[in-house]
N, C-alpha and C positions, 0 to 999 in steps of 0.2 A: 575651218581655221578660226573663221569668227566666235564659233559656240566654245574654244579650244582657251582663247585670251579673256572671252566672257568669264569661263570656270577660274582660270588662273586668277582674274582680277576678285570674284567672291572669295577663290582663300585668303588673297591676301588682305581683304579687307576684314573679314576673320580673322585671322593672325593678327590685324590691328586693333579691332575691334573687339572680340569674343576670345582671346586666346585664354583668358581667366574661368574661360568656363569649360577649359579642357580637362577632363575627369584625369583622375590621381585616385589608383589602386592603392588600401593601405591596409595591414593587417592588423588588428585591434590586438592589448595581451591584457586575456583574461586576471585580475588577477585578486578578486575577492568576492565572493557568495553569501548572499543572506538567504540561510535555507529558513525559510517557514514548515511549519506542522506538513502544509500542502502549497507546494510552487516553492518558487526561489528569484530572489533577484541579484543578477550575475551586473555587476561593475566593473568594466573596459577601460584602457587607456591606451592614447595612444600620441604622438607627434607629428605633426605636418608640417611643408613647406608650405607656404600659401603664395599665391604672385599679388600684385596690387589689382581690386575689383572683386569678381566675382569667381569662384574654385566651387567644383563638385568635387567631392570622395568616396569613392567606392569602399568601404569598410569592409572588411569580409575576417574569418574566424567569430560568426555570430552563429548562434542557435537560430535552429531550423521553426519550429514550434513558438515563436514569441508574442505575448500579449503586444500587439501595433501599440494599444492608448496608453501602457506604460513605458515607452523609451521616450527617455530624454539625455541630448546632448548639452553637452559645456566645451565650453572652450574660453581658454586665455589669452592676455594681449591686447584686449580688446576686438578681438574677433569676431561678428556676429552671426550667428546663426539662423539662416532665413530658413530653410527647409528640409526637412527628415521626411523621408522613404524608407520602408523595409522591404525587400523582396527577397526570393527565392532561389538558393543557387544550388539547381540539380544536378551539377557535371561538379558540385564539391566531393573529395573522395577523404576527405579529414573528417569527418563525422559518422564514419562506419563504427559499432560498436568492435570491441577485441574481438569477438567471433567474425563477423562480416567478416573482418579482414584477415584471419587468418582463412579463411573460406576463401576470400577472392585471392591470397598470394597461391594456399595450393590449386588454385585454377591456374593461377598466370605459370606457377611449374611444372603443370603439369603441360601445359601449352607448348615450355619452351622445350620439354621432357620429346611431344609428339615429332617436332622437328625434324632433328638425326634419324628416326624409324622411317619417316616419310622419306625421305632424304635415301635412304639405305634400301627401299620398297624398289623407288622409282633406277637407279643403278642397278640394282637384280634384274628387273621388267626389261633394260637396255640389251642386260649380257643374256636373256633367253634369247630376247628376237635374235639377235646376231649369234649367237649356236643352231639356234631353228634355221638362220637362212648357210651356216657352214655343214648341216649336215644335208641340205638339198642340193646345193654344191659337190660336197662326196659325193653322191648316187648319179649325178650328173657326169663326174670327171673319170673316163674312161682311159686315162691314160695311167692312173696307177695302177698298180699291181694288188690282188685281192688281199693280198697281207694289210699290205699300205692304207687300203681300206676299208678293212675289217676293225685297223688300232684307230684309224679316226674315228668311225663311229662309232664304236667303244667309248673314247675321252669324250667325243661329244655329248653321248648318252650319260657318262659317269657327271659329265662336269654340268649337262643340265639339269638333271633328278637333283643334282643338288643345289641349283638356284632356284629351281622350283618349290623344294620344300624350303630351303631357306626365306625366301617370299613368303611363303604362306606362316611361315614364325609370324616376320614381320607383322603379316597383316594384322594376323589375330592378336599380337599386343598392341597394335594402334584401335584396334577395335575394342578392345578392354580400357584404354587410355580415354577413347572416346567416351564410351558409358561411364565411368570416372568421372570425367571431364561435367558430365549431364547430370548427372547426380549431383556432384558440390555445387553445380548452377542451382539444380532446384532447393537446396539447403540454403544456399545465399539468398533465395528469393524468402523462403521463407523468415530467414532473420533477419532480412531487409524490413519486412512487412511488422515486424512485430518490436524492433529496435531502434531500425534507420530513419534520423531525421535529416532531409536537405538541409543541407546548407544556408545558410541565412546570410545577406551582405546588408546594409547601411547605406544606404544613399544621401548624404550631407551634403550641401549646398551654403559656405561661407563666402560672409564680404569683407575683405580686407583693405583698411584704407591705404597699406602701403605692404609691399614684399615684408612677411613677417615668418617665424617658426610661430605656432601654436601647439600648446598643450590641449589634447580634449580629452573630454570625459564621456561616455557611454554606457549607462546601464537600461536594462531591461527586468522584466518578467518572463519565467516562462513554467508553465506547468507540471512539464514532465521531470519532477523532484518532491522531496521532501523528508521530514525526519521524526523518527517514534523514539520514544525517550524509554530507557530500559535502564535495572538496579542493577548494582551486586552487591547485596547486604551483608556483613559480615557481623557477626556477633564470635567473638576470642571464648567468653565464657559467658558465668550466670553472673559476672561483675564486673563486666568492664563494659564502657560504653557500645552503643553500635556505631559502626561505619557503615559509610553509604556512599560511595561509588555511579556516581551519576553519569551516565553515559548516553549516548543516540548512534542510533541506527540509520546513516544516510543513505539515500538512493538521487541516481539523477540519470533519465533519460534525456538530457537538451540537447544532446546531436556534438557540444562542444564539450574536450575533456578539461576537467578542474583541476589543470597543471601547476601542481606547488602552489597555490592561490590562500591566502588568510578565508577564516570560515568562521561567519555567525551562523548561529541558532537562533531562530525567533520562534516563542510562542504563538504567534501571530496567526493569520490565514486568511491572506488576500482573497480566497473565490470564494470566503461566505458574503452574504450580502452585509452592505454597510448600513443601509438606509434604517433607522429605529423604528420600530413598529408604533402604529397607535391605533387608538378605542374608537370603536363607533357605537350608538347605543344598543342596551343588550333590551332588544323587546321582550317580553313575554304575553304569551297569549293562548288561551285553550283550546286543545285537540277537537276540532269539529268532527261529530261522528258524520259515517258514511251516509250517503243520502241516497234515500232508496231510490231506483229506477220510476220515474215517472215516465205514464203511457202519455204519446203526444196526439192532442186531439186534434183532428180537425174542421175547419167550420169555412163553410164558402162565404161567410159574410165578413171572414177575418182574410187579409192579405195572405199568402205561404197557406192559408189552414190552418194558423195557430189560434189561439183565441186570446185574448188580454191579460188573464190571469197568465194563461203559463207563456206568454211573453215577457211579463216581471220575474217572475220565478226564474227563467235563461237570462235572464239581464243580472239577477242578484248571484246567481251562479260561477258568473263569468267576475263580476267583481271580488267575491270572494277567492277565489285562482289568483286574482290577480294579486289581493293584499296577502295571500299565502306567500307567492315568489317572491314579495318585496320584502318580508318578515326572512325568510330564508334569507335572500341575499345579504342582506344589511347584518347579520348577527353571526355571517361565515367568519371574517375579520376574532370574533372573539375565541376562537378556536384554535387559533394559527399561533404561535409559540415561536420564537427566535431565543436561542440559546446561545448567549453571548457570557458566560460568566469566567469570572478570570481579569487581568490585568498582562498584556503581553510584556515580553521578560524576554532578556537577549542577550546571549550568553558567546561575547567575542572568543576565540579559540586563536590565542600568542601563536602556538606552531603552525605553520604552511600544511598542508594536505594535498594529497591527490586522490582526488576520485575521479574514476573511467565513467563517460558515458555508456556506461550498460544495463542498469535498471537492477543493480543486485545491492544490496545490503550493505556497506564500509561501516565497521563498528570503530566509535571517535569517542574520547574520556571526554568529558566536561569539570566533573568540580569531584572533589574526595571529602565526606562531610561526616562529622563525628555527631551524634546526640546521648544524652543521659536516659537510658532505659531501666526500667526493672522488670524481673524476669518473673515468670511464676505459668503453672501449665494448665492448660485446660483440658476436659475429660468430656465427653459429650458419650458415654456408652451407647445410649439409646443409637444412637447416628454411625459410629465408629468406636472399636475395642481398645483404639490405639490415644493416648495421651497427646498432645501434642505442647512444647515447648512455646510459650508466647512473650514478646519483649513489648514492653507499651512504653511506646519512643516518647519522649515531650520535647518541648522548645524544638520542633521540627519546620515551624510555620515561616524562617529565611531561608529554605534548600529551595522554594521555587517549584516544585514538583510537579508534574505533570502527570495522569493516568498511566500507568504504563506497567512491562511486566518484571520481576524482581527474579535473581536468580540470588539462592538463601546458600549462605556458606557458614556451617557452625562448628567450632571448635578445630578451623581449619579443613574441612572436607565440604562435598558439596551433599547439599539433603535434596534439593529439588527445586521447585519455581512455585511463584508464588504472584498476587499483582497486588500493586496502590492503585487507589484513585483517594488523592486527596480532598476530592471535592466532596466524600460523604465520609472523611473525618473532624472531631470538633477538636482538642485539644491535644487528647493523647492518640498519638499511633499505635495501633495494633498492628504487629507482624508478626507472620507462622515462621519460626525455623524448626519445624519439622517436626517427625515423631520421636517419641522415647522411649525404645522398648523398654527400658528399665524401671516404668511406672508401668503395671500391670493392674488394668480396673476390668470389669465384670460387671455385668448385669443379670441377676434371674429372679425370675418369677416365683413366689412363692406358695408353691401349690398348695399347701397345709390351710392359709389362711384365705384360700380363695373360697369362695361359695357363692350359690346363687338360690334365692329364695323367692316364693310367693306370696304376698300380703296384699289378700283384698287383689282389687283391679289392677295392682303393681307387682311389679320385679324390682328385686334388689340383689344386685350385684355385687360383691367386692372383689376390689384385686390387689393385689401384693406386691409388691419386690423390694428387690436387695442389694445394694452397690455393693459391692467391697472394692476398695483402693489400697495396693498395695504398693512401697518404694524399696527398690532394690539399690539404690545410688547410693555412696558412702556419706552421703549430707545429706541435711534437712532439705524438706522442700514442700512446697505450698501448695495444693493443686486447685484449681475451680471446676468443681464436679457439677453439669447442669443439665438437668432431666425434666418433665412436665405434667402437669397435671389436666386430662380436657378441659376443654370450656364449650359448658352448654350452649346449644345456637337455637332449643325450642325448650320454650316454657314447662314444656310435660319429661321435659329431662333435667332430671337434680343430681346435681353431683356432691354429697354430704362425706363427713366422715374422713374428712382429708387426714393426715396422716405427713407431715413433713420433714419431721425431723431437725425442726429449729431451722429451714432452710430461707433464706430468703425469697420470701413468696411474693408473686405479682398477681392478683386475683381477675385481674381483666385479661393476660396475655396465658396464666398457667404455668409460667417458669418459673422454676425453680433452681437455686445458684445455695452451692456449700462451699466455704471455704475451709478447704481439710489441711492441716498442717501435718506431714509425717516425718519421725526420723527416720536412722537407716534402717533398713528391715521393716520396719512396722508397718500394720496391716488394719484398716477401721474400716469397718462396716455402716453402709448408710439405709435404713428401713425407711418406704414410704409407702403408699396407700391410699385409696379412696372408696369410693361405694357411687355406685349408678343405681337412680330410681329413676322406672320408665314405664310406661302402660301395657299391660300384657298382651302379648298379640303384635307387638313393632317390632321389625327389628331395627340396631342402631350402625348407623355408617357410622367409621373412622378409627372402629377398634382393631 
């Protein structure tokens, strides 16, 4: 009795005391996303009651997977916030991806499916026993007449054969239910394993100087997101601007779904490292050759058997190891590369979204952007027979652009794919939309003017060929036909005799660029050429 008024007197000094610190379950609403290139940070609100003193809150509709060092709370009112928790809620059933859960609902109907068969099993099992003990009974009861009990055991027989096989229905489709049943478990296991994040809750701890409502605030980080930036390029014709259709590719595995919630894009990426790299000095120093094996002598008037000489000699050895590793160490640093280039860019999206925690793709517009292009085709024969259509976008340097892949749509149809990376263009954009059969180019050799000759300790070789570019299109049009000339890599190989054709020649790289202008129909021929001299007796890589 005593120990009984003891407990009662701590509640209620608790109640007096502590009652401010009685937790308060509350549900956070997601309800805006900064997706970074990699990760994402999700932003929560929500409302409390608070009492005067000290309130814990259990937060919950959190991601499971959350960076701990990135949540910070807020709150209104003047409410302070003394301390944040995140823990782990594994009996949350809100963070199954759309499979999980259709996997666990055809479990649980299949579950309530097993029921009624069991149900219907166990009532058949009753009416055998009690046929089994009416027809031991008949054989027993001597006072009917053999008719009398020939028709009973007859109906007993008719009517048990067929609880019997009835049963044995049953069984077998509870037994099919059950392997069912086993199966979607083991399907659920598996997309648990590969999708499912626990539940995450919040644990706040505010001090309130007086009974107040609070607004708070809640965001985090969490990993499992992010978003690839992809075109759709449109070019109408050979004169009218391009469009350009800037779009991203979200994904988000955080356990929490992104219900109608406002969505930024950031160029950004929290998990590269922040810290700036720096220099340590770059030593240089000469390759010591190997040191031949020295025999070790020994002498009993030396300490070990060594003798003084080759005790300096193992003493300079060992220093030299030593300033080897410090040379190494110190000049790793200059090796190590951090690629940070860019300025992050963040591209708010007006419309609500929803994306499911499932780790799959949601394709989301971003920006629709016009540039001034001209058109004109390139021809590369050597490489490809096929022409290809080229637009060299300018003034493209405010779309923001990010690496990513281009899906080319010309004159309303689709040609195929194609990618930017903006970082290795300077002014003008280069973009393929695609082939044009209707430029038909050609490449061949011309056998007439090839030869190959003997002079002296050399060979000389010439070779030949012949573009032709032909336009079958109702309009003019410009092609850039570009082919090569080798370049020597040893002195004892001269390459004379070149043969361009007025082309724009680069004598270090070997290219060569024509710019051929044709009408309709018309058809120009491009001759070039050179001659190899080389020592007789080599032969030459790269022909």
């Amino acid at each position: 009795m005593k120990q009984t008024i003891l407990a009662v007197a701590a509640l209620v000094v608790a109640a007096a005391n502590g009652a401010a610190t009685a937790q308060i379950t509350q549900k956070l609403n997601l309800e805006k996303a900064t997706v970074f290139l990699s990760g994402a940070q999700l932003e929560s609100t929500a409302r409390v009651s608070l009492s005067k003193g000290e309130n814990e809150v259990r937060f919950t509709n959190v991601a499971g997977n959350v960076n701990k060092e990135s949540i910070i709370v807020g709150a209104t009112n003047g409410v302070v916030v003394e301390s944040v928790t995140f823990q782990n809620n594994f009996q949350a059933t809100d963070n199954l991806s759309p499979r999980a859960k259709e996997l666990k609902d055809s479990i649980e109907i299949m579950g309530n499916q097993k029921q009624p068969v069991a149900t219907k099993i166990t009532v058949l099992a009753e009416q055998i026993t009690i046929l089994q003990a009416n027809r031991r009974l008949a054989g027993e009861n001597t006072g009917a007449t053999v008719a009398e009990l020939t028709k009973m055991l007859d109906f007993v027989k008719t009517k048990l054969e067929h609880c019997i096989n009835e049963k044995y229905t049953y069984e077998m489709q509870l037994t099919k239910m059950d392997i069912r049943i086993g199966l979607l478990n083991r399907q659920l296991e598996e997309e648990q394993k590969k999708s499912y994040q626990p539940g995450g809750q919040v644990i706040v701890k505010f001090f309130a100087k007086e009974s107040i409502t609070s607004g708070v605030t809640v965001s985090y980080n969490v990993p499992g997101a992010g978003w690839v930036p992809t075109y759709d390029v449109w070019a109408d014709d050979t004169k009218s601007p391009v469009k350009v259709f800037y779009k991203a590719n979200i994904y988000q595995n955080s356990g929490v779904k992104w219900d109608n919630i406002k969505l930024s894009l950031s160029s950004g990426n929290p998990t590269q490292g922040m810290q700036a790299p720096s220099l340590n000095p770059w030593y240089l120093a000469f390759e010591q050759p190997a040191e031949p094996m020295r025999r070790v002598l020994f002498n009993s008037a030396m300490p070990g058997g060594m003798d003084q000489q080759e005790k300096n000699l193992h003493v300079e050895d060992e220093a030299e190891e030593d300033t080897k590793a410090a040379l190494s160490n110190s000049s790793m640093n200059s090796h190590v590369n951090v690629d940070n280039a860019g300025i992050n860019t963040t591209f708010d999206i007006d419309l609500p979204y929803t994306i499911p925690s499932d780790g799959q793709n949601h394709l989301v517009s971003i920006k629709k952007y016009e540039a001034p292009a001209q058109y004109q085709y390139l021809a590369v024969p050597k490489a490809d027979k096929d022409a290809f259509l080229m637009a060299q976008v300018t003034n493209w340097e405010g779309f923001n652009m990010l690496p990513g892949q281009t899906n080319i749509f010309y004159e309303g149809t689709y040609v195929g794919q194609g990618a930017i990376d903006p970082r290795n263009v300077k002014d003008t954009m280069s973009l393929s939309l695609g082939r044009d059969k209707k430029i038909v180019v050609r490449i061949e050799r011309d056998k007439k003017q090839r030869s190959v000759k003997t002079i002296g300790t050399n060979i000389r070789e010439t070779f030949a060929y012949n573009i032709t570019v032909r336009n079958t299109r109702k309009e003019t049009v410009t092609i850039i036909v570009q082919d090569q000339i080798p370049v020597s890599g040893d002195k004892d190989i001269v390459i004379e005799d070149k043969e361009t054709s007025g082309a724009d020649y680069n004598e270090t790289t070997g290219l060569m660029k024509w710019a051929v202008t044709l009408k309709p129909n018309e058809t120009k021929a491009i001759p070039f050429g050179y001659t190899l001299k080389y020592p007789k007796g080599k032969r030459l890589q790269g022909l």
